[in-house]
C-alpha positions as CSV (number, residue, x, y, z in Angstrom):
1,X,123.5,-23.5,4.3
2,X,125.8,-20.6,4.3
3,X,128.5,-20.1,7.6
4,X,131.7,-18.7,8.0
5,X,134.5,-20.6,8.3
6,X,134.5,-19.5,12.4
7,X,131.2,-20.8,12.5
8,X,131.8,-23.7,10.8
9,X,134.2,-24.5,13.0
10,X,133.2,-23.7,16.2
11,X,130.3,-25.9,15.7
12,X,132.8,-28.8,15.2
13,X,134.6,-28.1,18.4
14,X,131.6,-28.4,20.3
15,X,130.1,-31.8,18.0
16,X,133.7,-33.1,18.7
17,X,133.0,-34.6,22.5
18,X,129.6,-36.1,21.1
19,X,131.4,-37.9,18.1
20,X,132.8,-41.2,17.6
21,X,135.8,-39.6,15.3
22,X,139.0,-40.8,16.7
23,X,141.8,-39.5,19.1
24,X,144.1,-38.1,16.6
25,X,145.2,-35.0,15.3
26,X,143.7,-33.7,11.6
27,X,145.0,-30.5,10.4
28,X,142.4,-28.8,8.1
29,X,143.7,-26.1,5.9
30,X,140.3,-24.5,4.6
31,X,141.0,-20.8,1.8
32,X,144.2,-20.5,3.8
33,X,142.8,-20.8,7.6
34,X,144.5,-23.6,9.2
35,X,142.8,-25.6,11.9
36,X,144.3,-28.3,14.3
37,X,141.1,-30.6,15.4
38,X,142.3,-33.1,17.7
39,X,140.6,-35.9,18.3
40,X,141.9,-36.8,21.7
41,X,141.7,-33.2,23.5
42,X,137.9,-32.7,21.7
43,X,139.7,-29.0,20.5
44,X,139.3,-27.3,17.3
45,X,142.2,-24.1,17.4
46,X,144.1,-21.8,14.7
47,X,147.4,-23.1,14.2
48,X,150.4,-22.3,11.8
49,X,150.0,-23.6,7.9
50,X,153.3,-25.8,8.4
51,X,152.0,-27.4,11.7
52,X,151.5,-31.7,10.4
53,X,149.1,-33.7,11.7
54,X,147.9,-37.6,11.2
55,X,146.0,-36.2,8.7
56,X,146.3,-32.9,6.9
57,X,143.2,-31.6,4.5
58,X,143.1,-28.7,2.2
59,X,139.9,-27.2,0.8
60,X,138.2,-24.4,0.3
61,X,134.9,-23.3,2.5
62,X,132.8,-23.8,-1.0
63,X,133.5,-27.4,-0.8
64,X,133.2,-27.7,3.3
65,X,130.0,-26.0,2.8
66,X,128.9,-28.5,0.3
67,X,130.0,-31.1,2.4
68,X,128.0,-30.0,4.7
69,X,124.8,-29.7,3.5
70,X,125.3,-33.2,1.7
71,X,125.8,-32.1,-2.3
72,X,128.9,-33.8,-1.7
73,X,130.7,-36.6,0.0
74,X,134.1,-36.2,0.9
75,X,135.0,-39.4,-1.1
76,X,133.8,-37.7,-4.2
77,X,135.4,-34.3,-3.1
78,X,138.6,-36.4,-2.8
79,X,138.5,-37.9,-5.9
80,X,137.7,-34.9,-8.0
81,X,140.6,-33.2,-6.5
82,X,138.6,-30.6,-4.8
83,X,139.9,-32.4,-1.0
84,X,144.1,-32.9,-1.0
85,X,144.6,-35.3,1.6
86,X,147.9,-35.9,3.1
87,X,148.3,-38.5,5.4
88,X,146.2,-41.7,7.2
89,X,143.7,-42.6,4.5
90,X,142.1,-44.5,7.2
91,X,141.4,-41.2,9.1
92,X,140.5,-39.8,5.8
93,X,137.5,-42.2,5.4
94,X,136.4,-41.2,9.2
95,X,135.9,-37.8,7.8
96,X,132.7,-37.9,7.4
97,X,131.9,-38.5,11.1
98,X,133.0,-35.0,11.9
99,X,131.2,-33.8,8.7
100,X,128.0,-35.4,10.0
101,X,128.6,-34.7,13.7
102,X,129.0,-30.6,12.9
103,X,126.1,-30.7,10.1
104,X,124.0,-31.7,13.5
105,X,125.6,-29.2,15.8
106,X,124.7,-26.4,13.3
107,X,121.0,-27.5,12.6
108,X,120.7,-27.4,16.5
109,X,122.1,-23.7,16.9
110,X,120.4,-22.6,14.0
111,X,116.7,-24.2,15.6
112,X,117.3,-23.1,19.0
113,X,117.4,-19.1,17.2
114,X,114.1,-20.0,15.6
């Protein structure tokens, strides 16, 4: 799979109501876009690179697309130092549930073009 970043992430916004990921507040800092998902609002917007959040994740979109198409976990992204994490490592192990829940939203959009 191969998506822009805006893509990647407007898919997320709209798999964020459907998902069981929690109401808080990660800041994802992906090759220098930064993006406030918040868990309690179901939003996905830009926001400034020194905005803090429960949890605040910096990666590049090689790595997000790998999470996404399952080459990677983000366990193993975290522990080969390709995912800083800063912040609730509780939240950090939810991660996955807004990995899985825009992988889903993004197989839909790209079968209902087929």
């Amino acid at each position: 799979m191969v998506y822009s970043i805006e893509t990647i992430f407007t898919a997320m916004q709209e798999s964020l109501a459907g998902s069981k990921f929690p109401a808080k507040v990660v800041i994802m800092n992906v090759d220098g876009k930064v993006y406030r998902v918040d868990g309690a609002l179901n939003t996905v917007t830009l926001c400034s690179e020194g905005e803090k959040g429960d949890l605040n994740v910096k990666t590049t979109l090689k790595i997000l697309l790998s999470l996404l198409d399952k080459t990677l976990t983000p366990q193993q992204a975290f522990m080969k130092g390709m995912l800083k994490i800063k912040g609730s490592m509780g939240l950090a192990m939810k991660l996955s549930l807004i990995v899985n829940a825009t992988r889903k939203q993004l197989v839909q959009e790209r079968n209902s073009k087929l």
